[in-house]
C-alpha positions in Angstrom: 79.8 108.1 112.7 77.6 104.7 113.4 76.2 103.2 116.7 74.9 105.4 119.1 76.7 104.7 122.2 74.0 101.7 123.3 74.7 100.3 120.3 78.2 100.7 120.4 78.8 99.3 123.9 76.7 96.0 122.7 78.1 95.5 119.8 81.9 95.8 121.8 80.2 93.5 124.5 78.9 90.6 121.2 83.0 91.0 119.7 84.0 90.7 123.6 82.1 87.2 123.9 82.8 85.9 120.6 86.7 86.4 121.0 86.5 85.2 124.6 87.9 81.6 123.9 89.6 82.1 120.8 92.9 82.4 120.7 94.0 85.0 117.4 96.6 85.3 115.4 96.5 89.7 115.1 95.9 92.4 117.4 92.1 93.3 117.4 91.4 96.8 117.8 88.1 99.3 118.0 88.1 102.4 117.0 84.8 104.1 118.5 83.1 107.6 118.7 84.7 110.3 121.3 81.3 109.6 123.5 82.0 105.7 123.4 85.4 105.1 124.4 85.1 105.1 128.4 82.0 103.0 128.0 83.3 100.8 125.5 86.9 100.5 127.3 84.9 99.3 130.6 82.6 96.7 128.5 85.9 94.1 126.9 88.7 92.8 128.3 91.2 95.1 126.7 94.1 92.3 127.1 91.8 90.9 123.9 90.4 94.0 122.4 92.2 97.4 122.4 89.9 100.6 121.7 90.7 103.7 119.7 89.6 107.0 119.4 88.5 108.0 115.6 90.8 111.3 115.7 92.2 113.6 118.3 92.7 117.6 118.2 95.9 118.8 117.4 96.1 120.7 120.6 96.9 120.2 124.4 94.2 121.8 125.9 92.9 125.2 126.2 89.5 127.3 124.7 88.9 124.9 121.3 85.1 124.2 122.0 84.0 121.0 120.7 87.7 119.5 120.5 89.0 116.1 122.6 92.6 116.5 123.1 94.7 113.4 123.0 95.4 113.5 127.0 91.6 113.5 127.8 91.4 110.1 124.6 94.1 108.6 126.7 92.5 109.0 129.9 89.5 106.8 128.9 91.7 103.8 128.7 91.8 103.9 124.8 95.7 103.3 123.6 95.5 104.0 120.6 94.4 107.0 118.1 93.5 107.4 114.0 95.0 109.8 112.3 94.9 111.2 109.3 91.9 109.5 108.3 91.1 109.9 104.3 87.5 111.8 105.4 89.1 114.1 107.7 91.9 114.9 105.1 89.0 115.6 102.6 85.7 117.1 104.8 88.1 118.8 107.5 91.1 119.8 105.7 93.7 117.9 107.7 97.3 119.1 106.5 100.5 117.6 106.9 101.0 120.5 109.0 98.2 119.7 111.4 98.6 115.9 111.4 102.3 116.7 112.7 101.1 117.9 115.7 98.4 115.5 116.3 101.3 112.9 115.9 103.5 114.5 118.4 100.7 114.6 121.2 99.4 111.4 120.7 102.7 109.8 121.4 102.9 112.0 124.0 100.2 110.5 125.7 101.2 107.2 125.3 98.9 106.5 122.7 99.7 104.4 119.4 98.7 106.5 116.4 96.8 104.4 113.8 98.5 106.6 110.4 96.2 106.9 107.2 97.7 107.7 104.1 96.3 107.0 100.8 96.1 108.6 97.6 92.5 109.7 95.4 91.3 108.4 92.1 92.5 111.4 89.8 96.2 110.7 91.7 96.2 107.1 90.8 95.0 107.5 87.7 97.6 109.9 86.7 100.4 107.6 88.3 101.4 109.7 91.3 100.2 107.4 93.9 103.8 106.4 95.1 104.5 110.3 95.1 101.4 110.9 97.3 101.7 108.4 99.8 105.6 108.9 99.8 105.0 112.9 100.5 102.3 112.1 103.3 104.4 109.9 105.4 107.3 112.5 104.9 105.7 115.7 105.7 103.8 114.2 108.8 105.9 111.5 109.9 109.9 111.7 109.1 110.6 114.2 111.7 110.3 111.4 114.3 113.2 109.8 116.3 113.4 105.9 115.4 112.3 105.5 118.7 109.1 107.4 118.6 108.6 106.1 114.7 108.7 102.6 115.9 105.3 103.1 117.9 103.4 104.2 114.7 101.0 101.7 112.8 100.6 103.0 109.1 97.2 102.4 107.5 96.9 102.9 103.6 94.1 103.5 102.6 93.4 103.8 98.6 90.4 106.8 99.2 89.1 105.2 95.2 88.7 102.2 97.0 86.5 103.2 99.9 83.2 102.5 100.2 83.0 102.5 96.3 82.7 98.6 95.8 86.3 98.8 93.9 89.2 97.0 96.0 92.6 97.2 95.4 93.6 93.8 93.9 96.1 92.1 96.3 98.8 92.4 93.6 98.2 96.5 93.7 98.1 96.4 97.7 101.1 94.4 97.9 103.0 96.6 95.3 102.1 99.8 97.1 102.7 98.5 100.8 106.4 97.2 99.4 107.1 100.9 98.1 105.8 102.0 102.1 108.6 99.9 103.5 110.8 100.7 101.1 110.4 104.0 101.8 110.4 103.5 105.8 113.8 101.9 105.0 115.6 104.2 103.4 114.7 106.5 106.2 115.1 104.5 109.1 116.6 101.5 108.5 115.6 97.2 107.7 115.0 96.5 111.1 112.4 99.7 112.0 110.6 99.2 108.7 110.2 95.4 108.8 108.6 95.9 112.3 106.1 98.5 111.1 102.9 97.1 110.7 101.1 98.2 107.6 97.7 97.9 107.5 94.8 97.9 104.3 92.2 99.7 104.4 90.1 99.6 101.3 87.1 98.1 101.4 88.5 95.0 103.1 85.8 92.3 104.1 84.8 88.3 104.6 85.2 87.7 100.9 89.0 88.9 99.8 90.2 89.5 103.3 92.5 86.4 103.5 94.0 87.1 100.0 94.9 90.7 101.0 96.5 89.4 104.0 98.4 86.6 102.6 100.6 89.8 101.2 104.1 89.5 102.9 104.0 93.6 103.3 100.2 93.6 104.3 100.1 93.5 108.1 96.1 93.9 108.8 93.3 95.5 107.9 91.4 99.1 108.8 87.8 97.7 108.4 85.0 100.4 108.1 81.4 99.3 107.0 82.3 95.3 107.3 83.0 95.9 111.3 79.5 97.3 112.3 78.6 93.7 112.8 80.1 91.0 114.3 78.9 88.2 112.4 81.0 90.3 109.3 84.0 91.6 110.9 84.9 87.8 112.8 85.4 86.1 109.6 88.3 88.9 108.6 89.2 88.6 112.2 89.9 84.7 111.5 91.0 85.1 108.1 94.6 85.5 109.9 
């Protein structure tokens, strides 16, 4: 919850000029408040920059005051949709349950759900972060054809990690993003889980962002503080 949407848009229009005659070696994508994303969608060339909504309700339509459905993020222009973000898991109590659903809509919108998972301090600490993460991809995720499975981007996103200073090492991200695919493969088969991108999210920035990637099972990055400037989030951009 940063930028009002003036601030928003111009920041969208500074990435927009500095990617302009670059040519990148990842997907770049925004995810932007509800209120930003027809704004923002109109203001970059979205062959260069795809937008995201932040979250999306976990029902078609109908009398939920204050909810965006994943038809009316879709009809903005935005392609793709986070989900399961650690914050709404914790402040909102998003379950399994409810993620499912928000899952199933998205895709039927033709949007690309962004997928957090991620385990908490007490849970790595007492060794059950495999367990966790293993259990949150099941329970949300594994009722999905191959077909519709293969349009998901996974995010993990170690919640100890966030905004706390601490990062994952690259050896702990790289250990816990093999376990992801392993998992994916057991499930849906080498091909399906090779092609899954898996993205960190853990207080990536400037400073160990090409390490992280280096990774062979880290695909990305899900940036938070370090993208609210473009002079910080280019240099993570690049690090690919």
């Amino acid at each position: 919850m940063n930028k009002n949407l003036q601030e928003g848009v111009e920041l969208a229009k500074e990435l927009n000029e500095a990617l302009k005659n670059k040519i990148v070696n990842c997907d770049v994508v925004i995810g932007t408040p509800f209120i930003h994303l027809a704004s923002v969608v109109n203001a970059v060339n979205t062959n260069k920059i795809g937008v995201a909504a932040q979250n999306c309700a976990d029902k078609e339509s109908g009398a939920y005051t204050g909810e965006v459905s994943a038809a009316m993020v879709a009809s903005t222009g935005a392609r793709y949709v986070i989900l399961g973000h650690s914050e709404r898991r914790a402040y909102y109590h998003e379950t399994s349950e409810i993620l499912k659903e928000k899952v199933k809509l998205a895709l039927a919108n033709g949007l690309t759900p962004i997928f957090c998972i991620g385990e908490v301090l007490e849970e790595r600490e007492a060794g059950k972060h495999f367990d966790v993460v293993k259990s949150q991809i099941e329970d949300s995720l594994f009722e999905l054809s191959p077909e519709d499975f293969a349009k998901i981007v996974l995010a993990y996103e170690p919640v100890w990690a966030i905004g706390t200073g601490k990062t994952a090492t690259a050896d702990q991200a790289q250990e816990i993003h093999a376990f992801i695919r392993k998992t994916l493969a057991e499930k849906y088969g080498q091909e399906i889980a090779d092609n899954t991108s898996i993205l960190y999210g853990g207080s990536a920035n400037a400073g160990n962002a090409k390490e992280l990637f280096s990774n062979p099972d880290v695909d990305g990055g899900l940036i938070g503080g370090a993208s609210l400037g473009v002079d910080k989030f280019m240099p993570i951009i690049e690090a690919f």
